[in-house]
C-alpha positions in Angstrom: 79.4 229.5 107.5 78.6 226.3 108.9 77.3 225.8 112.6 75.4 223.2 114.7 72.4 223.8 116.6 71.2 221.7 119.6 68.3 222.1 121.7 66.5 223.9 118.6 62.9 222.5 119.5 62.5 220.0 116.8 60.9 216.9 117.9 63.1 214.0 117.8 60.3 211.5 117.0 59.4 214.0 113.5 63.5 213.9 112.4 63.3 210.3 112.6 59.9 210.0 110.8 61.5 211.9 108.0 64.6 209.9 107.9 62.6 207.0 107.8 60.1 208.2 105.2 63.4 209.2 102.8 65.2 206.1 102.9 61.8 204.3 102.3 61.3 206.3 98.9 64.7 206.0 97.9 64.2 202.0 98.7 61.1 201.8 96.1 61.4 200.1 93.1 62.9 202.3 90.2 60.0 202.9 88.2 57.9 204.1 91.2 60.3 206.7 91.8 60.0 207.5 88.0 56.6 208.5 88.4 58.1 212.0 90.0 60.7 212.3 87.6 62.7 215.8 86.7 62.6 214.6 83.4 59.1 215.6 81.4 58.6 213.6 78.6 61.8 211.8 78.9 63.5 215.4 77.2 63.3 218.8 79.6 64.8 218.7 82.5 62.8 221.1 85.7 64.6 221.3 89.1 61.6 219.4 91.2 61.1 215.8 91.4 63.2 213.2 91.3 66.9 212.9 89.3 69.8 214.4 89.1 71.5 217.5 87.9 70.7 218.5 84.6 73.5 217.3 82.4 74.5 220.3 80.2 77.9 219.2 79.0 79.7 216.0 77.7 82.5 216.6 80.3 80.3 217.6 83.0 81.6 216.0 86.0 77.9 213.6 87.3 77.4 213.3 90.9 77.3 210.1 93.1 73.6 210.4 94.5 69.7 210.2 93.4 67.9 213.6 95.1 64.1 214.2 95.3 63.5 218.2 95.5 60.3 219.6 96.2 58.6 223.4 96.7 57.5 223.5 100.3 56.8 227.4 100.1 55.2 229.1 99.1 52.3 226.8 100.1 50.0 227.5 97.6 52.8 227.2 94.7 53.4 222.8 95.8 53.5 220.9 93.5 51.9 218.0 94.9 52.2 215.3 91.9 55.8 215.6 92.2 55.2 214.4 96.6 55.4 210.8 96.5 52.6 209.1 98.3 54.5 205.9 99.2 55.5 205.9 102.1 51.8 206.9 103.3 53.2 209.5 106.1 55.1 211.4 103.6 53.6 214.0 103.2 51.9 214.7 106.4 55.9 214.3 107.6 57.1 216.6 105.7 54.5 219.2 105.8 55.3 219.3 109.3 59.1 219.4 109.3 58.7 222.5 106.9 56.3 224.5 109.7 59.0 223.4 112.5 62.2 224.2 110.4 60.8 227.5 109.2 60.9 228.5 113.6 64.3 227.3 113.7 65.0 229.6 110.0 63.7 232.5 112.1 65.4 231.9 115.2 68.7 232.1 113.4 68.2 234.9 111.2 67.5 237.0 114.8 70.8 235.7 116.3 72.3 236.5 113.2 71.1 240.0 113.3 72.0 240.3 116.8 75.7 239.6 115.9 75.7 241.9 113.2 73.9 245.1 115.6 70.8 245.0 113.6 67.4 245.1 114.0 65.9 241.9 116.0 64.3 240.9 112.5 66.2 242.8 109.9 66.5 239.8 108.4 63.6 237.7 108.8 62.0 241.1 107.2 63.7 240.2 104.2 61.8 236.6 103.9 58.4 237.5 102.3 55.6 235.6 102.0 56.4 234.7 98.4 59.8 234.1 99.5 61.3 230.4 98.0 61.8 227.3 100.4 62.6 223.7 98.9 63.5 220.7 100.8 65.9 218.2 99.0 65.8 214.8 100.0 69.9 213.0 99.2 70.3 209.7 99.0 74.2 208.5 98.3 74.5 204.3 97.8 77.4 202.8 98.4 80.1 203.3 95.9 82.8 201.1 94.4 85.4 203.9 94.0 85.3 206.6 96.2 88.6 208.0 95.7 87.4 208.5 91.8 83.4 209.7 92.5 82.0 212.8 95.1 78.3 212.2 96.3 78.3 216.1 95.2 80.5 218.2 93.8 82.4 221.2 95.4 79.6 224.4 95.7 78.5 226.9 97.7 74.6 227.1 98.5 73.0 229.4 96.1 70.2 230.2 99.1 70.4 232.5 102.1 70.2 229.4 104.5 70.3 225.4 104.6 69.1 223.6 107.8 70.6 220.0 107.2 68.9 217.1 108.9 72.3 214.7 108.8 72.5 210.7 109.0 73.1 210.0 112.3 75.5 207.1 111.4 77.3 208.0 108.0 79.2 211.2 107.2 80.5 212.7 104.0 80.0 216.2 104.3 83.0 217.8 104.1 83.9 221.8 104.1 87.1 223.7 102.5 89.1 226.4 104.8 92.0 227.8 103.8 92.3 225.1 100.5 92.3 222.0 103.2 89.0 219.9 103.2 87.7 219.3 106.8 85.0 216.4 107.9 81.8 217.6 109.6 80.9 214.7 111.9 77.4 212.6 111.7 74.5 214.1 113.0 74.5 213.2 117.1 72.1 214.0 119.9 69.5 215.1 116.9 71.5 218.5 116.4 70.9 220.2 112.8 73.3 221.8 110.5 73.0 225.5 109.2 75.0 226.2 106.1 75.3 230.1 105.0 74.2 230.3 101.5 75.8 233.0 99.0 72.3 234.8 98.8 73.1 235.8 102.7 76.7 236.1 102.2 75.8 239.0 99.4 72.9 240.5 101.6 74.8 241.0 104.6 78.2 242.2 102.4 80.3 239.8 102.5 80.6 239.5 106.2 78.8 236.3 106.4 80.3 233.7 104.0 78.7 230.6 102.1 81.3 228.1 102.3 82.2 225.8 99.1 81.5 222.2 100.6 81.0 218.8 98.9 79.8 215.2 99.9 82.6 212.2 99.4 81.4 208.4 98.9 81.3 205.4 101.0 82.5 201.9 99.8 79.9 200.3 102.0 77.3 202.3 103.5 74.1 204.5 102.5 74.2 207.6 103.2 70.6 210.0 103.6 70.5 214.2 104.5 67.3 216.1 104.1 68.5 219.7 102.9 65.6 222.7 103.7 66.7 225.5 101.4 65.4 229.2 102.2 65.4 231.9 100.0 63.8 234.9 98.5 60.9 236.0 96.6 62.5 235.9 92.9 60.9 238.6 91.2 62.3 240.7 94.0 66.4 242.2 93.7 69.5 240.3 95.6 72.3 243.0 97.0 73.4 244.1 100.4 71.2 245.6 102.6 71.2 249.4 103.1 71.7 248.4 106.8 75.2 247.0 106.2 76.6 250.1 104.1 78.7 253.0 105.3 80.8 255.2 103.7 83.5 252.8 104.7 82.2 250.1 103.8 80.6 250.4 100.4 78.6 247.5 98.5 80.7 245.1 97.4 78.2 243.2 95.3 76.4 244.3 92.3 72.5 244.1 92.8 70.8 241.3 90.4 67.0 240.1 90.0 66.5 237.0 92.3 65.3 234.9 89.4 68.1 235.9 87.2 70.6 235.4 89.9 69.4 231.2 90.4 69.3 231.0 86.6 73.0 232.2 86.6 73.8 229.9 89.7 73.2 226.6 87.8 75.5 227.8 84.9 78.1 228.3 87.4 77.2 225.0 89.2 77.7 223.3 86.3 81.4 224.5 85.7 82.3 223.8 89.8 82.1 227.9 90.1 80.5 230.3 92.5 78.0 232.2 91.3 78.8 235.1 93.6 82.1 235.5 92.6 80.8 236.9 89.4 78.9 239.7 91.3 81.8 241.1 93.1 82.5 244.7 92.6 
């Protein structure tokens, strides 16, 4: 479920913008960074704009990071008060990583079919043009106990798929296998990471898996990733494809509304479960 990608087309001079334009947000004084809170009026919390996860129970184990999280897509559906407009290029930046990481989305989704003796774009068919893509900007500081405190929390991605634009001098992304926790390196030679996401993992029937990762902390250094998450049009269903089923191999997921099924994901999230686990037939 989680694979690098080199040569993917990406110019290195936009990654670096990006980077650049992130650590400079995170890097503005607090109450400018206020002014796109996930907070309204101080009370409700809304997934954009910048926070962290909603807080739903006393015990709730809190995340080590401050994340910005933004609707790139559709387009007409932005919301731009939540786009900071310090640092000047951030916008134009990330308007244009969205248009170059949506090629490298469909790229992948065609290999993917390939593997999986499909349709050249089976899957990209599946992507609509209401379909839902949000880039999430992490920022981890340096903290004083990392054997007490994760950056995030064990999960899967509750999308089909992540492309991850990594700090190039800091890991912390780590991914379970077999109950042993493994280190993904830092980003080198401007390669992106693909996470899986459980909304693939249930359209292609189990045979592609979203693996349950999490983010550890650093005593000393930062640490920045910019996540783009694609998914689908939520007033359409979730379940395995008709492609993917035989008699042999039946659906092994129950079919749920989009919407319903991200609703159910931060419940889950919030309690360190998978969501998809509770859609198994």
């Amino acid at each position: 479920g989680f694979f690098k990608v080199s040569n993917h087309g990406m110019e290195t001079s936009l990654m670096d913008s990006v980077m650049t334009a992130s650590r400079d947000f995170f890097r503005l004084p607090l109450e400018e960074k206020r002014k796109y809170s996930n907070i309204i009026g101080g009370k409700h919390f809304q997934m954009e704009g910048y926070g962290t996860d909603q807080v739903k129970t006393q015990d709730q184990r809190l995340d080590w990071s401050d994340r910005l999280h933004l609707k790139v897509e559709p387009e007409d559906e932005r919301n731009l008060a939540l786009w900071p407009i310090h640092p000047k290029s951030f916008r134009d930046d990330l308007h244009e990583y969205t248009l170059r990481s949506k090629r490298i989305k469909d790229d992948i989704l065609r290999a993917m079919a390939k593997l999986l003796e499909l349709d050249e774009d089976c899957l990209v068919n599946q992507f609509s043009d209401r379909a839902l893509t949000y880039a999430r900007f992490n920022y981890y500081p340096p903290c004083p106990r990392p054997d007490l405190v994760l950056g995030i929390k064990p999960h899967s991605d509750v999308y089909a798929l992540t492309v991850l634009l990594m700090d190039k001098d800091v890991a912390g992304l780590q991914f379970l296998r077999d109950g042993t926790w493994y280190n993904v390196p830092a980003a080198s030679n401007y390669t992106l990471l693909i996470n899986v996401g459980v909304t693939m993992e249930i359209m292609t029937n189990g045979i592609f898996k979203g693996p349950v990762h999490r983010v550890v902390t650093n005593s000393e250094k930062e640490r920045m990733s910019v996540a783009v998450f694609y998914g689908l049009d939520p007033e359409r269903e979730i379940g395995p494809i008709a492609q993917m089923l035989t008699e042999d191999q039946p659906a092994r997921y129950r079919k749920m509304k989009v919407k319903d099924f991200l609703v159910a994901h931060l419940e889950h999230f919030s309690r360190g479960e998978r969501v998809v686990d509770s859609l198994r037939i």
